[in-house]
C-alpha positions as CSV (number, residue, x, y, z in Angstrom):
1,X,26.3,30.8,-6.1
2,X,29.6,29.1,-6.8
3,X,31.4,30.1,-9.7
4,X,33.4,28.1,-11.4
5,X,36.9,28.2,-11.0
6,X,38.7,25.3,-13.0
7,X,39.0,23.4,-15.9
8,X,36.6,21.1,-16.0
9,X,34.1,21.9,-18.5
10,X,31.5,18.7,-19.2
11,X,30.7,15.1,-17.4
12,X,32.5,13.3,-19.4
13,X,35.8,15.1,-18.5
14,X,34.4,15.0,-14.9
15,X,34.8,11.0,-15.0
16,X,37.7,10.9,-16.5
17,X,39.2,12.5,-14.0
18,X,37.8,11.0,-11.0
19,X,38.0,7.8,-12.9
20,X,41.7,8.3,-12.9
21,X,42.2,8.7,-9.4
22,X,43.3,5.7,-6.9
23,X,40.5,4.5,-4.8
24,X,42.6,3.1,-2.1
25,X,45.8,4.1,0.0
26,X,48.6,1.6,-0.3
27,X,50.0,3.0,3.2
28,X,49.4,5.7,6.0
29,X,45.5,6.2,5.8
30,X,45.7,7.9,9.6
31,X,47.9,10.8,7.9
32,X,45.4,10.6,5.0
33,X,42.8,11.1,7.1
34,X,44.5,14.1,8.8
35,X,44.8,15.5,6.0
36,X,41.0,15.4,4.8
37,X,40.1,16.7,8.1
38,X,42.4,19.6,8.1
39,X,41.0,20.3,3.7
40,X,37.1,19.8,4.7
41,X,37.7,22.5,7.7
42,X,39.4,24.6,5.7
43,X,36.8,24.5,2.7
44,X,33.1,23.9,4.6
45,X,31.5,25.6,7.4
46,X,29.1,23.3,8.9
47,X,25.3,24.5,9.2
48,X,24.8,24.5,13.2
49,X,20.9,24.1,12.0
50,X,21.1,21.5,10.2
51,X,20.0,18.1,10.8
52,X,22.8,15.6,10.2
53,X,22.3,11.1,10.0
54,X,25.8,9.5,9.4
55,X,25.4,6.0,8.7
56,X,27.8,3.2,8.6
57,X,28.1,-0.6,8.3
58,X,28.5,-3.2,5.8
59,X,25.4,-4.3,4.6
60,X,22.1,-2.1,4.2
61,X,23.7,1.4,4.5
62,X,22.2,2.6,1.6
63,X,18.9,1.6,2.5
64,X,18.4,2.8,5.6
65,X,19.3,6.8,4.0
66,X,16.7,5.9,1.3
67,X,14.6,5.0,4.3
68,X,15.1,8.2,6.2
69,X,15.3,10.1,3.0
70,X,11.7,9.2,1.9
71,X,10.3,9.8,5.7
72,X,11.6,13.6,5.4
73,X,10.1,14.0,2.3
74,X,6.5,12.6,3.5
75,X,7.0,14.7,6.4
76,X,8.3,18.0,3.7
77,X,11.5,18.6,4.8
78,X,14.2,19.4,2.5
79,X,17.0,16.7,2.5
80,X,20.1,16.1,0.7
81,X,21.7,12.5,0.8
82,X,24.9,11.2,-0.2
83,X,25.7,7.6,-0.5
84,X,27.8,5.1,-2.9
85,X,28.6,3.2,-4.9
86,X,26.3,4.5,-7.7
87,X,24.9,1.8,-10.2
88,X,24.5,3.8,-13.3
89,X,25.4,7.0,-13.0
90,X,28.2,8.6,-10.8
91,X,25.6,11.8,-10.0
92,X,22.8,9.0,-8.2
93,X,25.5,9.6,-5.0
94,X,24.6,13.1,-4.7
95,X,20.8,13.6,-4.5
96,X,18.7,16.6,-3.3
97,X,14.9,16.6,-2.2
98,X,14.8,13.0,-4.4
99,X,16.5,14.6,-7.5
100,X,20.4,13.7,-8.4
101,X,22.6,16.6,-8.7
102,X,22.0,17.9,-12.3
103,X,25.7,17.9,-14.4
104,X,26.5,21.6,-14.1
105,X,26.3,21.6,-10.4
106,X,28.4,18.5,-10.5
107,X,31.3,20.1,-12.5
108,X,30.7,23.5,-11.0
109,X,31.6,22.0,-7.5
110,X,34.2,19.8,-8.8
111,X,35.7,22.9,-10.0
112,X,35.5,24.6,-6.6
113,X,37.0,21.4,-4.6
114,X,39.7,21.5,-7.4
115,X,40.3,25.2,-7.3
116,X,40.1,24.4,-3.0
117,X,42.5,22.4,-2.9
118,X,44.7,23.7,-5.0
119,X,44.9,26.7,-2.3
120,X,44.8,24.1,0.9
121,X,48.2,22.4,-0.4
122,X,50.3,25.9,-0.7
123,X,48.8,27.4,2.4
124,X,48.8,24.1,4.6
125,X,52.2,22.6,4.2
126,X,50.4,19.7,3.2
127,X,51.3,19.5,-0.7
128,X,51.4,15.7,-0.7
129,X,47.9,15.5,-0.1
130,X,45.4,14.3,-2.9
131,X,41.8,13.2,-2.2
132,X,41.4,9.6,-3.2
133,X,38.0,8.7,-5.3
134,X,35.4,8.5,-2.8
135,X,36.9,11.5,-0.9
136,X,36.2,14.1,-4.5
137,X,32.6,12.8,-3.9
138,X,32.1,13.5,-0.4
139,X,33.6,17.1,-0.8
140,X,31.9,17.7,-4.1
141,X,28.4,16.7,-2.4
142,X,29.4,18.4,1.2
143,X,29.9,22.0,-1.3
144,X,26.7,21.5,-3.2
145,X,24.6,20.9,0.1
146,X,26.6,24.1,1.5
147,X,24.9,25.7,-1.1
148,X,21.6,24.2,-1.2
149,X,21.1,24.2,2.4
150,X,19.0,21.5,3.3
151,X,17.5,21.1,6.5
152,X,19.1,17.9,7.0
153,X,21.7,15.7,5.2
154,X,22.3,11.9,5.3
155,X,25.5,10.9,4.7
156,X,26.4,7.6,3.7
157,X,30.0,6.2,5.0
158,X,32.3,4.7,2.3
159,X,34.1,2.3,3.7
160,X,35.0,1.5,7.4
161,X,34.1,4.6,9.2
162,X,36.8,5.7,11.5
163,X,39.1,6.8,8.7
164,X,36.5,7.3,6.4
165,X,36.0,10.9,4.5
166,X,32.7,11.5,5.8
167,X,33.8,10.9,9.7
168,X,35.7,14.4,8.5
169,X,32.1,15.9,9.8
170,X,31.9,17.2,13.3
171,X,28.3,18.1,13.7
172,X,25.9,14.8,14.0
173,X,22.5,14.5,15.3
174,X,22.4,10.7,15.4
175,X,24.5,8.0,13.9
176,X,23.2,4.9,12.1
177,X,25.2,1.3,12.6
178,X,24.0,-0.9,10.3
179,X,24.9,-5.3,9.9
180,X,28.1,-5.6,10.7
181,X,29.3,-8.7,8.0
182,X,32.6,-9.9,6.6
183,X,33.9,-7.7,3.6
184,X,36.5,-5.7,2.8
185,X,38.8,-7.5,5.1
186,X,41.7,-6.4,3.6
187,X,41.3,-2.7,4.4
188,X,39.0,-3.3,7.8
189,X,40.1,-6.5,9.3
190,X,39.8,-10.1,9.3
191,X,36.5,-10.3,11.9
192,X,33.5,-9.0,12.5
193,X,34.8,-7.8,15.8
194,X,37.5,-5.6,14.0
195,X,35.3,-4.4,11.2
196,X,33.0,-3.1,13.8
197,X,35.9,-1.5,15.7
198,X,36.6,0.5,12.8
199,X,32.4,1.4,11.8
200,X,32.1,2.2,15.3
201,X,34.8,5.3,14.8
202,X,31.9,7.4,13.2
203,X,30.3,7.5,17.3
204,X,30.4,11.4,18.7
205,X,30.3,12.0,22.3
206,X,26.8,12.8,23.4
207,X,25.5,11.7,20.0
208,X,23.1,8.6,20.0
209,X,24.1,5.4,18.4
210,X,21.5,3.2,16.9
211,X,22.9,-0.6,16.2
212,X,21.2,-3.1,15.1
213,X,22.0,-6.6,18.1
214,X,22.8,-9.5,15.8
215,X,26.2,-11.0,16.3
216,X,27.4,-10.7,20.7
217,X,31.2,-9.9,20.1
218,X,29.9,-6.7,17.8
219,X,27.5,-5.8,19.9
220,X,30.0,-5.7,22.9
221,X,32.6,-3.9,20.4
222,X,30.2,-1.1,19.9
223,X,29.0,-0.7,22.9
224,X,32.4,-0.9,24.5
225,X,33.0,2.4,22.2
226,X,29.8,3.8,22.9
227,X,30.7,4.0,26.9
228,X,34.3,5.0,26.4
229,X,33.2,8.2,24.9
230,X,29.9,9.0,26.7
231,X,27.0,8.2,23.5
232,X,23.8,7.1,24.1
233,X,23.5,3.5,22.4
234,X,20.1,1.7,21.5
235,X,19.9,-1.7,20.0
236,X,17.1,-2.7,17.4
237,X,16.5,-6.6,17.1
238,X,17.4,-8.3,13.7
239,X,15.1,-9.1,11.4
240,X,15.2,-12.7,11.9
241,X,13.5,-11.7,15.2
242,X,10.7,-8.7,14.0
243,X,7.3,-10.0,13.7
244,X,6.5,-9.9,10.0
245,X,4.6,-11.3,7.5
246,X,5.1,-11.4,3.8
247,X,1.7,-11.9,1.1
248,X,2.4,-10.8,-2.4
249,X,6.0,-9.0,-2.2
250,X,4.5,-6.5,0.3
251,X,5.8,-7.2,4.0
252,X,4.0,-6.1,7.2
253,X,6.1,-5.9,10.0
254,X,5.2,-4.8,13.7
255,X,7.7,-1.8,15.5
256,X,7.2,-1.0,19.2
257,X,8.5,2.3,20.9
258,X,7.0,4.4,23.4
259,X,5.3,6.4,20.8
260,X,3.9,3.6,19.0
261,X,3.3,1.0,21.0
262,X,3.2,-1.9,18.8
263,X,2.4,-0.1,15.5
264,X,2.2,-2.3,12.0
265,X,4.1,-1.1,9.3
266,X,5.2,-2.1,5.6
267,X,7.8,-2.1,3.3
268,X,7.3,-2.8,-0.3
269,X,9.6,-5.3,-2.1
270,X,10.4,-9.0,-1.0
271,X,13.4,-8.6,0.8
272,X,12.9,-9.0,4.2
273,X,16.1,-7.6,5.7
274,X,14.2,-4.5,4.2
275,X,12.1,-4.6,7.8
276,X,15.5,-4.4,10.0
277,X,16.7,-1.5,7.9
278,X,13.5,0.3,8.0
279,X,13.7,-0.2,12.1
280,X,16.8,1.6,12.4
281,X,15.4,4.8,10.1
282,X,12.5,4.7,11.7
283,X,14.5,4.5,15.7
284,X,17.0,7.1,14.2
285,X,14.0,9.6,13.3
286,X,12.7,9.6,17.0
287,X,15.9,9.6,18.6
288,X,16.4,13.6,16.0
289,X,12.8,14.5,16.0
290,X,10.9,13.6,19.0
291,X,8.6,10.7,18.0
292,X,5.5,12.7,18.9
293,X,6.8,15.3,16.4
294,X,6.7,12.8,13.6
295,X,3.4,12.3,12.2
296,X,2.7,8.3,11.8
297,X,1.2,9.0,8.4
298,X,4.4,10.4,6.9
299,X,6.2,6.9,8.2
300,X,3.8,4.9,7.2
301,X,3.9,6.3,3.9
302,X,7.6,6.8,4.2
303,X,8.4,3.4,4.1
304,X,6.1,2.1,2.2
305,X,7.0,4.5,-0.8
306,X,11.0,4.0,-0.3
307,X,12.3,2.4,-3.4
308,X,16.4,1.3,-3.6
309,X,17.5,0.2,-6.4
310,X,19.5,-3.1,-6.8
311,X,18.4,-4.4,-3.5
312,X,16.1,-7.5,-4.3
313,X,14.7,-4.7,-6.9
314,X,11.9,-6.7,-9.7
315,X,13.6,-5.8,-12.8
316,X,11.3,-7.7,-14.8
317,X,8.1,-10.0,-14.2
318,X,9.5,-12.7,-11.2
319,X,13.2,-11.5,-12.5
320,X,15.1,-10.2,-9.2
321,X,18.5,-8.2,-9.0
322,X,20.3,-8.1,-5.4
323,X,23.6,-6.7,-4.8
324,X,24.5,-8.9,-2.6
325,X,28.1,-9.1,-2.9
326,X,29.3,-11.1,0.5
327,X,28.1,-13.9,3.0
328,X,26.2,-12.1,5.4
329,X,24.0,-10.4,2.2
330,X,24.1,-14.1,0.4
331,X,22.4,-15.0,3.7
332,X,19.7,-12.3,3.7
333,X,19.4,-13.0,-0.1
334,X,18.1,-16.8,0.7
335,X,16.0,-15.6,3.3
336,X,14.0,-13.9,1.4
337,X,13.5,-16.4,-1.4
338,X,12.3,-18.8,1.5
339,X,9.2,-16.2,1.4
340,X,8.9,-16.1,-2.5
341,X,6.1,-18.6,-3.0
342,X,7.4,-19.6,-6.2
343,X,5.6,-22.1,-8.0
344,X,7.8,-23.0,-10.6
345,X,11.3,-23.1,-11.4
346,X,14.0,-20.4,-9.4
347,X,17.1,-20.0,-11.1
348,X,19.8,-18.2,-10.1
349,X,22.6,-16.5,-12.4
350,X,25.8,-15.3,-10.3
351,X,28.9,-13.3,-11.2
352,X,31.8,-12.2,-8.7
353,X,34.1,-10.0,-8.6
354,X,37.9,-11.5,-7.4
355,X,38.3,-9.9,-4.2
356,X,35.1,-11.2,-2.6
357,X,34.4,-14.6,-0.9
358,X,32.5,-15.9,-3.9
359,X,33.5,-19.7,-3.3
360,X,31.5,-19.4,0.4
361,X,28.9,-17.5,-1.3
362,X,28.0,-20.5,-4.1
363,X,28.2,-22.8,-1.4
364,X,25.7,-21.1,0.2
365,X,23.8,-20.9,-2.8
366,X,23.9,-24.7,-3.6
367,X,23.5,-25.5,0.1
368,X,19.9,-23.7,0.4
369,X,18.6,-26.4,-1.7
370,X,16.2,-23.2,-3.2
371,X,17.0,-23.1,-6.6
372,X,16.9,-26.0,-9.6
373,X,19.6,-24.4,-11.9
374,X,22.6,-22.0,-11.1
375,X,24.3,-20.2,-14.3
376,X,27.7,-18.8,-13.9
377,X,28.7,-16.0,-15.8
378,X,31.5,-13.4,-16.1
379,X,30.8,-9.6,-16.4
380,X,32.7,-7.1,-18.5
381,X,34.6,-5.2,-16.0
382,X,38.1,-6.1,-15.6
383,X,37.2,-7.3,-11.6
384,X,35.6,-10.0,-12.8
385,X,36.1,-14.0,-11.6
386,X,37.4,-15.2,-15.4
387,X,35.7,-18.0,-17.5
388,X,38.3,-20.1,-15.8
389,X,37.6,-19.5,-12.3
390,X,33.7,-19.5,-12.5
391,X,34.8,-23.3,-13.9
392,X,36.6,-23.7,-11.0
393,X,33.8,-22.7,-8.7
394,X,31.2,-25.0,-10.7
395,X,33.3,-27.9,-10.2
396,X,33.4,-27.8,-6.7
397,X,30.1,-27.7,-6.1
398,X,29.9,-31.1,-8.6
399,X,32.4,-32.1,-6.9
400,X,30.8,-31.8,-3.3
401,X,27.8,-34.7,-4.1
402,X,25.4,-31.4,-4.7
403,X,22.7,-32.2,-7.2
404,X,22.4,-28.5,-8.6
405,X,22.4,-27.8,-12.0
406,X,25.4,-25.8,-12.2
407,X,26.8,-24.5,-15.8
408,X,29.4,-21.7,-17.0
409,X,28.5,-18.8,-20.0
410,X,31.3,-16.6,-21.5
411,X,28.7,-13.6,-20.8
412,X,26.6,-12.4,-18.2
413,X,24.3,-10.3,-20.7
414,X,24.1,-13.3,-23.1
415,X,23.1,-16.0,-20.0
416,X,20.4,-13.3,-18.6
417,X,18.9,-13.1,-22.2
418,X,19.0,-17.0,-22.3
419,X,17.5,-17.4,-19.0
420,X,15.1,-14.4,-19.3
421,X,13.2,-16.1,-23.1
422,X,13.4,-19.9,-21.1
423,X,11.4,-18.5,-18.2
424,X,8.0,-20.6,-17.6
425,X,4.9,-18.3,-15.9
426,X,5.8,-18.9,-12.6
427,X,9.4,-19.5,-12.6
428,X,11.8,-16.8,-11.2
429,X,15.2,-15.9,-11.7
430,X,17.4,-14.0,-8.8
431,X,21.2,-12.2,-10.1
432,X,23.0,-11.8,-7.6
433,X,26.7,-11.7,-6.9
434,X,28.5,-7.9,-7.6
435,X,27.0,-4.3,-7.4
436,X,29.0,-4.0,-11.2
437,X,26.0,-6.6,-12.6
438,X,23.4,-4.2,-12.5
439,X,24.1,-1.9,-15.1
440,X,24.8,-4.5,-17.4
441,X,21.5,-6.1,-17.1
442,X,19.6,-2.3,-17.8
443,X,21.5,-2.3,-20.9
444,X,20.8,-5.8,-21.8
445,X,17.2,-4.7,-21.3
């Protein structure tokens, strides 16, 4: 048991201080990265039997570890999993056997990564380093799994993947490459190809890759990578091209392998990106298991019971939240309201944060001809598009000839309440637009 060793002594202080810390490097993230790798060495000792998924990509990370994380539990193995961002509560990033680390384990291993690295920078020469935000996470969750001992972890990348602080692990059994899409360009790159250069830097020598074969120039970047080091690559098909079939916001969707032949499965939810996701668990687990070691129950059940919160989650009767936050999850967004069966009105009420590609995303959006009113709306964090540039937006697309109904509110909480008490039996409304939305909607509920 880890005693604690510092000075943090309750959550709140906990946030503060991690709160307070940059989240992104303004130069030099190779030295950074160094650096992490030289402080996790020093601090962890990996489990040699434990199982370890590392997943990366840009959109549908997070699912497919809630994906794998509900499979091990149907199948009772223990399994910690660690992924971000968080949409209420900072300790939903850190989760053992399906329960979030409780708030004196938190600060208890925050104290011991503080009281860590306090040692690391007199010992290692290194006393400029500081973790950034993301990286406290990863080493408060990689020192409460050291003591938990799991029998397998998931991890979750942050961003990119190559200089990532989960890449810091040595030990994988399998690694996960999820949709490859256009976001965080600043940090990654300014095409798909480049992003995927840097998610690809998560591949091990002799460890299998599973990729999901949807754009040809990624494909060719991660298999390039894949070769160059000597890891087994397989590619699962998009979900534009599974077989699936979607009847009252349960989908069916048909998996062939060598174990399964052409097996039927289903994920609950309307999102049908959900059945791509659920592929790539479901390939990862027979690539670490053995597919005949896997009872077909425990997926089937796996899947089926895997809830995500915040991706095309029913918050309400017909009222959907999706944190789509780019163009490539705008487009798997539309998709699956092509499969709603609505009978009455869809609205749709958007908010953006001012770093993302929200003027492609409402075009999008008005160009899908799927929705009879779009609201506009500005959340409370200080990221937010402004009053004035959600006008901006709505008068280009009046501008453009478009038809839609397209209106501006000061508030995002005040427009869902507005939209929420003018909702007919069968209408539906979709929020889409930032991962920050969510929590504001659970408190406006």
């Amino acid at each position: 048991m880890i005693k604690a060793a510092y000075n943090i002594e309750d959550m709140d202080d906990a946030v503060s201080f991690l709160q307070s810390i940059p989240r992104f490097l303004d130069a030099s993230p190779e030295k950074h990265f160094k650096q992490s790798k030289a402080f996790y060495d020093q601090l962890f000792l990996e489990d040699p039997d434990r199982h370890v998924f590392h997943i990366a990509g840009t959109n549908g990370k997070g699912s497919v570890c809630a994906f794998l994380a509900s499979i091990h539990r149907h199948m009772g193995i223990r399994v910690g999993v660690f992924t971000s961002p968080h949409l209420c509560d900072i300790r939903e990033r850190i989760v053992m056997d399906g329960e979030m680390i409780k708030e004196e384990d938190f600060i208890r291993h925050l104290n011991h990564v503080l009281t860590g690295l306090k040692k690391f920078r007199h010992t290692s020469g290194m006393e400029d380093y500081f973790p950034l935000y993301f990286d406290w996470l990863f080493f408060i969750a990689a020192s409460y799994f050291g003591e938990k001992r799991p029998d397998c972890v998931i991890w979750e990348t942050g961003l990119g993947g190559r200089l990532d602080a989960v890449n810091t692990i040595d030990k994988k059994d399998v690694t996960v490459i999820t949709e490859i899409g256009l976001d965080h360009m600043e940090y990654l790159g300014d095409t798909r190809e480049k992003i995927a250069f840097e998610k690809a830097g998560i591949i091990r020598s002799g460890v299998p890759v599973v990729t999901v074969d949807r754009y040809p120039g990624v494909s060719e970047v991660i298999r390039s990578q894949a070769d160059k080091i000597g890891a087994p690559l397989v590619f699962v098909p998009g979900y534009e091209k599974i077989q699936k079939s979607v009847c009252d916001k349960v989908i069916d969707f048909s998996y062939e392998s060598d174990y399964y032949n052409n097996a039927t499965f289903e994920v609950v939810g309307p999102a049908v990106y959900q059945t791509e996701n659920a592929t790539l668990a479901i390939k990862a687990m027979e690539i670490v298991y053995g597919g005949e070691n896997i009872p077909k129950t425990a997926l089937k059940e796996g899947l089926k019971e895997m809830r995500w919160p915040g991706r095309l989650e029913e918050i309400d009767k017909n009222i959907f939240y999706d944190g789509a936050h780019n163009v490539d999850g705008i487009k798997a967004l539309l998709d699956s309201v092509s499969h709603d069966g609505c009978r009455g009105v869809r609205s749709m009420l958007f908010s953006a944060v001012t770093d993302k590609q929200s003027d492609r995303e409402l075009k999008m959006i008005a160009d899908s001809k799927a929705f009879g009113r779009l609201i506009l709306a500005p959340m409370h964090t200080g990221r937010s598009v402004d009053v004035e540039g959600l006008k901006d937006r709505a008068k280009a697309i009046s501008d453009s000839g478009d038809s839609l109904s397209v209106d501006v509110r000061d508030d995002l909480t005040e427009a869902y309440k507005e939209l929420k008490a003018g909702m007919g039996e069968y209408d539906h409304l979709y929020v889409c637009g930032s991962l920050y939305i969510y929590e504001e909607l659970k408190a406006a509920d």
